[in-house]
FIDREN-141806 format. One line per field, with one value per residue (C-alpha): residue number from 1; residue in three letters; x, y, z. Coordinates in nm, 4 decimals, m for minus. Each point is the difference from the previous one (the first is absolute). Example, Ala and Ser with C-alpha at 12.3 -4.5 7.8 and 13.67 -1.06 7.14 Angstrom:
2
i = (1:2)
aa = (ala:ser)
x = (1.2300:0.1370)
y = (m0.4500:0.3440)
z = (0.7800:m0.0660)
***
This chain:
153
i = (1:2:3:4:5:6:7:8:9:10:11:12:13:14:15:16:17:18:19:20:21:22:23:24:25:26:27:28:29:30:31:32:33:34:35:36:37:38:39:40:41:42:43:44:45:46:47:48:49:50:51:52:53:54:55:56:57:58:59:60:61:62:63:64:65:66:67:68:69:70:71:72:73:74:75:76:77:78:79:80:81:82:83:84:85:86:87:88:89:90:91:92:93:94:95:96:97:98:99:100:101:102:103:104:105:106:107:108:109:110:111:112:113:114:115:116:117:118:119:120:121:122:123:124:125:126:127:128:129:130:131:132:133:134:135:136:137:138:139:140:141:142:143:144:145:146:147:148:149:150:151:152:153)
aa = (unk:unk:unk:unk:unk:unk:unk:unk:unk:unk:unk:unk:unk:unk:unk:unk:unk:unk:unk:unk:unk:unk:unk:unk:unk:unk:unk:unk:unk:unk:unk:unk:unk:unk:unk:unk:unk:unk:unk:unk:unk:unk:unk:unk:unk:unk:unk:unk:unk:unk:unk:unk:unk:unk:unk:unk:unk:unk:unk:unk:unk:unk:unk:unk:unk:unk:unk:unk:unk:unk:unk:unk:unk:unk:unk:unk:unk:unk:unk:unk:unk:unk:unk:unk:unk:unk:unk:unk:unk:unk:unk:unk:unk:unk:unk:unk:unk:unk:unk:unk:unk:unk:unk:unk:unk:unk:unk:unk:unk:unk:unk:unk:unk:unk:unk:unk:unk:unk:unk:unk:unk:unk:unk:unk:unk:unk:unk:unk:unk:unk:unk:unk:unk:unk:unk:unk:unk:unk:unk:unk:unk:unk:unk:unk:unk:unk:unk:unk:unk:unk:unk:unk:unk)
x = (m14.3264:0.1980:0.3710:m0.0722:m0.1923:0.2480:0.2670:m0.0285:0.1385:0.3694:0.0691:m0.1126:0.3569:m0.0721:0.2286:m0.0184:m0.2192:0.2521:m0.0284:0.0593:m0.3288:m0.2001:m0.1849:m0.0842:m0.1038:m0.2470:m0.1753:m0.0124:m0.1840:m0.2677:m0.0894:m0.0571:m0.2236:0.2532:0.1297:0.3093:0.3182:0.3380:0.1297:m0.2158:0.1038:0.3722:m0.0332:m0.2101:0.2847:0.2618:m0.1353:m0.1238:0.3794:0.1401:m0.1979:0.0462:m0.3199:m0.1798:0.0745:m0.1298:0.0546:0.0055:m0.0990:0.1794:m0.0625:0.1805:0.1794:m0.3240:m0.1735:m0.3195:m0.1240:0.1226:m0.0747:0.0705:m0.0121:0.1259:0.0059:m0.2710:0.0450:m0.3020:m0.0244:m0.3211:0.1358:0.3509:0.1517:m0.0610:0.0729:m0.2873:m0.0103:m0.1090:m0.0340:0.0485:m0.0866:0.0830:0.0023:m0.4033:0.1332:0.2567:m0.2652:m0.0493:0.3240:0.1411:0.1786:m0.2015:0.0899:0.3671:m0.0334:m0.1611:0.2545:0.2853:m0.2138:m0.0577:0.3577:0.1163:m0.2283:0.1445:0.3320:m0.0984:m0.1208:m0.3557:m0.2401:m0.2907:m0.0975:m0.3098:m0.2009:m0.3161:m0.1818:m0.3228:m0.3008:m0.0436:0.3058:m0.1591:0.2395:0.3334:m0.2140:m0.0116:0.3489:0.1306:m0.2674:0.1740:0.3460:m0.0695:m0.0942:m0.3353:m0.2206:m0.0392:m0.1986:m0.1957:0.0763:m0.0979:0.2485:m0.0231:0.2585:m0.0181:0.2675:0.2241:0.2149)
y = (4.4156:0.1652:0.0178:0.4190:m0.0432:m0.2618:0.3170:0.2002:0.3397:m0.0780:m0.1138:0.3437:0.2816:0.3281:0.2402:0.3629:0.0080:0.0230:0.1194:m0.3880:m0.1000:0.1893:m0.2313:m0.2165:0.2977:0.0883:m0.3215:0.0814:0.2954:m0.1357:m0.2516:0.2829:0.1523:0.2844:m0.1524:0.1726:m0.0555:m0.1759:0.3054:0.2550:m0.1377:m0.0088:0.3642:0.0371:m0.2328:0.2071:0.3129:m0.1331:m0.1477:0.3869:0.1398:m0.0486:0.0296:m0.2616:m0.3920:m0.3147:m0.3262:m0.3703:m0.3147:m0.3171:m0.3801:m0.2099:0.2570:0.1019:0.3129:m0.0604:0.3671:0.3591:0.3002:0.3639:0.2969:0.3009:0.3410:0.1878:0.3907:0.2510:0.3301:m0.1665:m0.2837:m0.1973:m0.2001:m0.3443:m0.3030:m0.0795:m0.3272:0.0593:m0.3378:m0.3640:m0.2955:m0.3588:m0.2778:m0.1767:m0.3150:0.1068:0.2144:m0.1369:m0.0845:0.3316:0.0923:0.3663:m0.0070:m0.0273:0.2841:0.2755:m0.0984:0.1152:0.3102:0.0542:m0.0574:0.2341:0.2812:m0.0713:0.0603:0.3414:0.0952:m0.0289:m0.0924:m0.0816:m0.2640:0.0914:m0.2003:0.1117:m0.2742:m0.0280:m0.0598:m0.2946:m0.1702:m0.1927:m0.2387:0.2448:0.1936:m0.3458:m0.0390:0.3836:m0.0896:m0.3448:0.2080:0.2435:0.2987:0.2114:0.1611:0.3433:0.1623:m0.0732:0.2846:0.0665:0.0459:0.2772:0.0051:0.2882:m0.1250:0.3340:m0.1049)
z = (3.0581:m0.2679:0.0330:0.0447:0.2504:0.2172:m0.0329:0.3177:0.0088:0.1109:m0.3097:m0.1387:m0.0252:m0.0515:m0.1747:m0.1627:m0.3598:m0.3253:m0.3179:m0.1322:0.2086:m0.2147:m0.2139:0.2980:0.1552:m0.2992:0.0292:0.3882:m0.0046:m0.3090:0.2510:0.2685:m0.2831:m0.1074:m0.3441:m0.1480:m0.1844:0.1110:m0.2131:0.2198:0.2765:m0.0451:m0.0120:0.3140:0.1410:m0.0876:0.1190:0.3474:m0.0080:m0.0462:0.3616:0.3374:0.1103:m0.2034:m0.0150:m0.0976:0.0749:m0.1521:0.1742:m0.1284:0.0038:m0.1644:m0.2332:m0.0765:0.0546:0.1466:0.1623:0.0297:0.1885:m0.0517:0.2626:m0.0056:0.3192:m0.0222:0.1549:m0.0079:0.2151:0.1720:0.1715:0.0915:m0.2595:m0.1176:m0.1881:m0.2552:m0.1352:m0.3278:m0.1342:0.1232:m0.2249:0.0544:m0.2724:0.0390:0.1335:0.2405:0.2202:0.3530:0.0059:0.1738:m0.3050:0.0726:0.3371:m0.0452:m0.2593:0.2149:0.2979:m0.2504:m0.0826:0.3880:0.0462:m0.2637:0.1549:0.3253:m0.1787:m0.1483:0.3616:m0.1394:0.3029:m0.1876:m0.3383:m0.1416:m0.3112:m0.2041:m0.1576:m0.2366:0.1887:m0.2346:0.1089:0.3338:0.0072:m0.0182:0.3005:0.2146:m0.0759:0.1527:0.2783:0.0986:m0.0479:0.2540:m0.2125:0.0934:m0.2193:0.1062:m0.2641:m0.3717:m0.2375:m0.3962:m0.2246:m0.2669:m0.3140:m0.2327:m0.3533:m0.0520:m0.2868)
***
């Protein structure tokens, strides 16, 4: 068994994203299939840093980041507010290990915070194994939906 794989998630801190984890952040999301720049998202970083109703948050081993997660309140006419995960990615050989876990339960907590009952998270209908995961968390899927994008600028 690799040494990974022997960590179990106490070993795992969690702390708010910073611009300085950007770069390790970068390689993050590639591996969740979303490549971009450290230098894109320092910006993003920044911004989501400037708002009180967005937030992200890094999962440490070892001074090492090994997963993030970023969620931000969600308000339409429709329906009560929400959290919405919008992305959760942790390192390949750290999964299994709860790191994901310990991530949403800060999101969940954060809601909580903000007086938000409800955490919601969409994921691609190709990612089976991210659905097992929200599954084994506690989440329900409640609906399958299209998404349409129209590019305005």
């Amino acid at each position: 068994m690799s040494t990974a794989k022997k960590r179990n998630s106490s070993a795992v801190s969690i702390r708010r994203l910073v611009v300085d984890d950007a770069e390790a952040a970068a390689e993050l999301s590639s591996q969740l299939g979303y490549p971009c720049s450290a230098g894109d998202l320092r910006e993003r970083i920044k911004e989501l840093s400037r708002t009180v109703d967005r937030v992200a948050f890094a999962a440490v081993v070892d001074g090492q980041m090994v997963g993030w997660i970023d969620a931000a309140m969600e308000s339409h006419l429709q329906a009560p507010a929400s959290v919405v995960i919008g992305g959760l990615v942790v390192r390949e050989d750290m999964r299994g290990l709860g790191v994901g876990r310990r991530l949403c339960l800060e999101v969940e907590e954060w809601a909580r915070s903000k007086s938000v009952p409800l955490v919601r998270v969409r994921s691609q209908i190709k990612r089976e194994d991210a659905h097992r995961f929200y599954l084994r968390d506690g989440y329900s899927k409640v609906k399958t939906s299209f998404v349409f994008e129209k590019p305005v600028l």
